[in-house]
N, C-alpha and C positions, 0 to 999 in steps of 0.2 A: 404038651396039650395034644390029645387022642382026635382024631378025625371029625367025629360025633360033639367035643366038644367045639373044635373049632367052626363047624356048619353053624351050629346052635347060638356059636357066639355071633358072626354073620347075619344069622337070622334076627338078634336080638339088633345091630344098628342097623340093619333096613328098620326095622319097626321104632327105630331112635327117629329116625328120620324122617318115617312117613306122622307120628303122633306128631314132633316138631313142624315140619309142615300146615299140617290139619289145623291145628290147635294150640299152638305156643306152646309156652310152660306149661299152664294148668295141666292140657291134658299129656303129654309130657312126665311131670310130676305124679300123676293118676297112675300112666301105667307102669313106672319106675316101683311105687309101689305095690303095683297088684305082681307085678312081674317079679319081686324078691320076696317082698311079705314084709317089706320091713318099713316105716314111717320114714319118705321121703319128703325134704321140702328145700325151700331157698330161704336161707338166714343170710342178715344185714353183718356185714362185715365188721361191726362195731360190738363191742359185749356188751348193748344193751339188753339188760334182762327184760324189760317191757317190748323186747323186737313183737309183731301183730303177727307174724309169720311163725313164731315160736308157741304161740297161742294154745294150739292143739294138744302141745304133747306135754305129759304130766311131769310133775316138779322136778323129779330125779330125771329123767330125760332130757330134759330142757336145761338142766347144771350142766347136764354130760356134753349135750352140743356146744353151749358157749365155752366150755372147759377146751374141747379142740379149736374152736373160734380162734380163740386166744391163743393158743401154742401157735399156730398158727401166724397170727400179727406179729407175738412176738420172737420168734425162733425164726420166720420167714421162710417156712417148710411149703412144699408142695403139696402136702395133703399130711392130714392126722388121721391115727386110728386110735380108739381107746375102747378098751376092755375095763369095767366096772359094775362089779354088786350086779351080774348076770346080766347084764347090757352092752353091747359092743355098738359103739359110734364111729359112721367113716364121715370127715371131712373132707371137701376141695375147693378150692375157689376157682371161679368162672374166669374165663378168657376176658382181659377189653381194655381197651384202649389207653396209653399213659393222661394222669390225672381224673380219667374215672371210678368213680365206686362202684365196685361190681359186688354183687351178693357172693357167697359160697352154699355149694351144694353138699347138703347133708342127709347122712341116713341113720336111724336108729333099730335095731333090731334085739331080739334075747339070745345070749348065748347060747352057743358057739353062731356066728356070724354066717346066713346061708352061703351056700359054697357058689362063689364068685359073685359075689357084693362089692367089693372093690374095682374089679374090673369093669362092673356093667357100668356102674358110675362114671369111672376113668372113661369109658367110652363114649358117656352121654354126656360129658361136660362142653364137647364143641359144640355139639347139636341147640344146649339149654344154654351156653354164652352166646349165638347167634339170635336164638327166639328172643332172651331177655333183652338183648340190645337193639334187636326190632319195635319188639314193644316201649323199651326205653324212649326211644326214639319218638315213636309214635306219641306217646305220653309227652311230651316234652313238647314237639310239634303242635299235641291240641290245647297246651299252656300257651304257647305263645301265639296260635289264634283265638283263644282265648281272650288274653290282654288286648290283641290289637283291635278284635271286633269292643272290645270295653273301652279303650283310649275311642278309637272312631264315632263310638256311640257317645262318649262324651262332647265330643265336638260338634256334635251333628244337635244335643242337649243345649250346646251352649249358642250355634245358630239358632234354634228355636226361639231360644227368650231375648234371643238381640243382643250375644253379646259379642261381637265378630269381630270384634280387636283379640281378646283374647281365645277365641277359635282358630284365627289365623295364624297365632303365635302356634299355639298346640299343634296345629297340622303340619309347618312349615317345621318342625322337627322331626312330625313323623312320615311327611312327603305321601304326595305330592301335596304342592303347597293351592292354597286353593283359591281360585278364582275370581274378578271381580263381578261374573254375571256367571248364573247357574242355571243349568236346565233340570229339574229336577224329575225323575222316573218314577213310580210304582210298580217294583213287577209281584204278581200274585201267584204263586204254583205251587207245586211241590218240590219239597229240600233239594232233591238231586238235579232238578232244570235251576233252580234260583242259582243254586252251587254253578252249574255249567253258565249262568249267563252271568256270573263273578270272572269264571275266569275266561270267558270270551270277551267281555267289559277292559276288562285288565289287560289284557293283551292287543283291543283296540285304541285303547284310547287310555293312556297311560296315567295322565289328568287328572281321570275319573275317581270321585269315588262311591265306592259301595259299603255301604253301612248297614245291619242287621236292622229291621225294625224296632223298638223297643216296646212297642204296645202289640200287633201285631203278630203273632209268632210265623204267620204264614206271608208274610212281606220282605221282601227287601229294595232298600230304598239305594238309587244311583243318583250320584249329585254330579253331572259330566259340567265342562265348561259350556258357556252358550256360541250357537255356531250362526252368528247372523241371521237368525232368522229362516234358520233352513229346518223344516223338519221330517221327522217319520225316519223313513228310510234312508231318507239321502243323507240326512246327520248320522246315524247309527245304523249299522251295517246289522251288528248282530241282532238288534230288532228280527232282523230276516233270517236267522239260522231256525232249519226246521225243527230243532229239540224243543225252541224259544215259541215259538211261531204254533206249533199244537200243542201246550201243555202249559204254554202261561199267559196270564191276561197282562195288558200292562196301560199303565195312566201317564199322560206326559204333560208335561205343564209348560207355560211358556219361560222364555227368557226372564227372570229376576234376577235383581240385584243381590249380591250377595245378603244383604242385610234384612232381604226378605225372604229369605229359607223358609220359612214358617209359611209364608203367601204361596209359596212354591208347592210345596207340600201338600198343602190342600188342594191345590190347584191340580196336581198330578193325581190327589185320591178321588176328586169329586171326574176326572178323566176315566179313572180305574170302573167307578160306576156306572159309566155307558160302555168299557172295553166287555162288560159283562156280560150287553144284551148283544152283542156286534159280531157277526162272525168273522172277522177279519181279529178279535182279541185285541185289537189296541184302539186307543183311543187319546187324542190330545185337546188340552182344554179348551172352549169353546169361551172367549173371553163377552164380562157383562159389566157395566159399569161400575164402581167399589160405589156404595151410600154415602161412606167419610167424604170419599171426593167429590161426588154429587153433592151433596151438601156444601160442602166448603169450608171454608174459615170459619166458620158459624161453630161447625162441630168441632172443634178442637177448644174454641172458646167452652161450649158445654159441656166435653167429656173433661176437661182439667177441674171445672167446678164440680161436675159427679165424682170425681175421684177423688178432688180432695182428700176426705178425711182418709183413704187409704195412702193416699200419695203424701201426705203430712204424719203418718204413724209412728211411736216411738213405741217399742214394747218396753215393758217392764222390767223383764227382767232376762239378762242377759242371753239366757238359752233359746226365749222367747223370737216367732220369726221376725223378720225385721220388715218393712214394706215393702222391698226387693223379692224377698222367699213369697210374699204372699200375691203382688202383682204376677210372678211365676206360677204359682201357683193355681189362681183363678185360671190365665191364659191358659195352662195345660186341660184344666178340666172341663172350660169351656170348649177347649178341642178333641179333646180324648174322653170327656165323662169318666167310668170308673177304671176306664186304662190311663187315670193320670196316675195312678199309682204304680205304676209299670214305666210311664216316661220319666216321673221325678224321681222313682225311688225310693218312696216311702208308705207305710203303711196306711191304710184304709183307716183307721179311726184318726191318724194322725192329718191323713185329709180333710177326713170331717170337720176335726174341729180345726185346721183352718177357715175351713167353706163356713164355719158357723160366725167363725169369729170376723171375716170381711161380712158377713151380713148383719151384723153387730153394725162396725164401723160403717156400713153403708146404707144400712137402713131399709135391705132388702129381702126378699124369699126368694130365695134360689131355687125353689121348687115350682115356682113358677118361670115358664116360659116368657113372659112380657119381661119378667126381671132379668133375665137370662138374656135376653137379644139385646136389650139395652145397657145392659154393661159390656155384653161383647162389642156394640160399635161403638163404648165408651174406648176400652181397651185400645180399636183400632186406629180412631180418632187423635188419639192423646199426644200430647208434645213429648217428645225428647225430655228426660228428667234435665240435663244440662240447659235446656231452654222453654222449661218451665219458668213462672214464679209461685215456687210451693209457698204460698200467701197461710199463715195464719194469725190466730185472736181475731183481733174485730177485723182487719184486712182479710183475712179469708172469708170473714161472713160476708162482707161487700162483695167482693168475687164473686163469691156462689149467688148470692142477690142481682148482680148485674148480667149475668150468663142466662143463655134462652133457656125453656125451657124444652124436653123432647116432642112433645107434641106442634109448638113453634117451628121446631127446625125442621118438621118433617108437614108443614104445609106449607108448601113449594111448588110449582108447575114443573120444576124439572127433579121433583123428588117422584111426582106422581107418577111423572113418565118410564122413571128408573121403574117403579113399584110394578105398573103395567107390563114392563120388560120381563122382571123376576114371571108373572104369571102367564105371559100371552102361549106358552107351548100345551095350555092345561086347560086353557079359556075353550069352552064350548062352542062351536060355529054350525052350521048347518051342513049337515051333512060328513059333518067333524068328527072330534072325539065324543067320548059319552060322556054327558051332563058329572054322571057319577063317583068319576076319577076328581073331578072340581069339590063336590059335595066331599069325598075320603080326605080331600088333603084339607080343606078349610077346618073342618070340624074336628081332625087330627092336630091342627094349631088351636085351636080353640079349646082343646082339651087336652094342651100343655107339651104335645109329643105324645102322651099314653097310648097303647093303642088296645088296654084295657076299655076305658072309660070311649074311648073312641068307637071301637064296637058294639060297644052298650048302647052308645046314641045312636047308633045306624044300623041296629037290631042285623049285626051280622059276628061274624065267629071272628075270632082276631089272628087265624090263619088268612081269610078272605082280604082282611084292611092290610095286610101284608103286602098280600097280590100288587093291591090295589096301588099301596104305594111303590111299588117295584116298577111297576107301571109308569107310574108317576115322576123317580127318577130317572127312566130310561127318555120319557118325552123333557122334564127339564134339565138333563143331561148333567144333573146333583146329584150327590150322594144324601140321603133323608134317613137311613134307617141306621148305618152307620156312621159313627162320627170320624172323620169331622164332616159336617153335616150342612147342609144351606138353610137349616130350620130355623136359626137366627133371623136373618135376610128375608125368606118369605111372611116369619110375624109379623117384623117391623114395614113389609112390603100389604100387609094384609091391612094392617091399622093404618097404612096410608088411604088403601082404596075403600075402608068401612067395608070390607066383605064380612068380619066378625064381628061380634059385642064386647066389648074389653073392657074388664073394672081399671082404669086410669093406675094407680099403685104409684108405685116410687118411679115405674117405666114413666110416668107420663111429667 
């Protein structure tokens, strides 16, 4: 080897190195090619002829490769050459570790083979077993956060619908096991702070967990133990880290039990909606009395006779959902709307026609708001299925005959007072808020949520009724325009105080 060629060859693994570097294999494989002229690639170690990598090169090429493949596997050679029908093929297989599969690198060119095709390969095989087994690597690593963010988000599915016997089974396999009272967080940002406040999370508070949101793509949800009663900053540190602190907002909710993940949850988004307007970026829930439990005993008596007929459902036919999938069901979409198909996992028509078929059985329009709020404080109300009596035939009709009715339970002196609670940060005073903000939201309930038909009635543009409610959740410190929403609460808080007109329906 002449002087000139050995410079050239030198020159050829600096640029082995630096392409490797740069660009893994691809580019790598790119200039391996343009650098000999001959079709470079990485072939699977096995003589499948369907290999995807084999793809490009035409039939007689592609025999010729797997033809050295194989001498290869089975001769246990260090590399093959074969000369055929004006084709010359070098093989070699990649560097890597005992019981890995490693590819082999191949090259196909037309005879006679350009002059030092062998060697350059020989040379760039450390370079492409280092890249491939980085990126292996890599690959491998986003499989298995992959799964773990899908097991977590399973669990985190299965606190949502109550079912925390077997959440705590699942978790306590996959650690940490998880807690009997939770403080649940929403942090809002972008990827690379959520990501930094994962692993400052993780490394404070070992406990914790952090789940990907599943509706959400710009959320992530930390479910920490509860710390007595201590919050903000003094419970969580990294709250205060400055990556966290200017670049994400975040929602906190109080202490629940673990069996109210779902309470939590809302609690820490309807939080996330005041962290919005707040320059400090965080915000922690500002508690208000629940309806069910203002109400009392009363409503459990009346939400087990509303539910009934879904709480006594047998479907028909085996595939069909069962009352369990569809009590899930509703709960998701009454909190999520059309990201229930993103929490449960199933398709949009296949929601539908659940949502059609509980208002079948329930004898409601879901399209309407009055029906909407009064199933959800049925939902919330409702007994334990273990301490129900799912009564039916004529014992159910009595049931549902001897239970109040919604209008009943909600005239109360201490229902009225909760109702005035939901309203009093909106209520007009002298020298107060404006009249207007009052008018936007009433008539925004009174027109189902829409804020089509809402702007229609108050002759303004339906960017304006936006404002308007934006406003409006930053004074009742709810979230209103994304769900999960307080828009339930203040219907049912509206038709207590007669501020709207309501055709009575199946709500009443």
């Amino acid at each position: 080897m002449n002087g000139e060629t050995r410079a050239r060859r030198a020159e050829d693994i600096l640029e082995i190195q630096r392409s490797a570097r740069h660009g893994g294999t691809r580019k790598l494989l790119t200039w391996l090619s343009t650098r000999s002229g001959a079709s470079v690639l990485l072939v699977n170690s096995s003589d499948n002829a369907t290999s995807p990598s084999l793809s490009p090169l035409a039939a007689h090429s592609r025999e010729l490769v797997l033809r050295g493949v194989r001498d290869i596997a089975q001769r246990g050679l260090r590399s093959a050459s074969i000369d055929h029908e004006g084709l010359t093929c070098v093989v070699l297989p990649l560097d890597g570790a005992p019981g890995l599969t490693v590819p082999l690198l191949a090259a196909v060119a037309s005879s006679p083979a350009p002059p030092g095709l062998a060697h350059l390969l020989a040379d760039a095989t450390h370079a492409m077993s280092l890249s491939w087994l980085a990126e292996h690597t890599q690959r491998q690593r986003k499989r298995l956060n992959t799964a773990e963010a899908g097991n977590r988000e399973a669990v985190l599915h299965l606190l949502m619908n109550g079912h925390t016997g077997v959440a705590r089974q699942i978790a306590g396999a996959l650690q940490p096991e998880l807690p009997e009272r939770v403080r649940v967080y929403v942090i809002e940002g972008p990827p690379t702070a959520r990501a930094r406040v994962a692993q400052d999370v993780t490394e404070e508070d070992v406990d914790a967990w952090i789940v990907p949101c599943p509706v959400y793509t710009g959320h992530t949800l930390v479910l920490a133990p509860a710390r007595d009663g201590i919050q903000g900053d003094a419970a969580q540190t990294w709250m205060s880290r400055r990556l966290v602190a200017e670049t994400c907002r975040i929602g906190e909710s109080d202490d629940v039990p673990l069996r109210d993940t779902a309470t939590g949850y809302a609690q820490a988004f309807h939080a996330l909606a005041v962290a919005r307007h707040r320059c400090s970026r965080r915000s922690s829930f500002t508690w208000r009395p629940d309806l069910a439990l203002t109400i009392g005993p009363a409503a459990t008596l009346w939400a087990n006779a509303f539910l009934l007929p879904l709480r006594t459902h047998t479907p028909r036919r085996a595939q069909d959902p069962d009352r369990a999938e569809l009590l899930a069901t509703v709960a998701s979409w009454l909190t999520f709307a059309a990201g229930a198909t993103a929490h449960l996992k199933i398709h949009r028509n296949t929601l539908a026609a659940r949502l059609a078929h509980i208002e079948t059985l329930l004898g409601l329009d879901l399209d309407r708001l009055g029906d909407q709020a009064a199933l959800a404080l049925a939902l919330r109300a409702m007994a334990e299925p273990d301490q129900s009596a799912d009564a039916t035939g004529t014992a159910g009709v009595e049931h549902r005959a001897a239970a109040p009715t919604l209008d009943q339970l909600l005239l109360s002196p201490h229902v009225e007072a909760w109702a005035r609670t939901q309203f009093r940060p909106v209520m007009p005073a002298p020298c107060g808020l404006p009249p207007n903000l009052t008018d936007t939201l009433t008539t925004w309930l009174r027109h189902d949520a829409r804020v089509g038909p809402t702007a229609a009635a108050l002759s303004l543009s339906a960017s304006a009724v936006r404002k308007r409610l934006a406003r409006v959740e930053a004074l009742l410190e709810r979230s209103l325009l994304r769900p999960p929403s307080a828009v339930h609460d203040l219907w049912l808080a509206q038709r207590v105080l007669g501020l709207g007109s309501f055709p009575s329906g199946r709500a009443g």
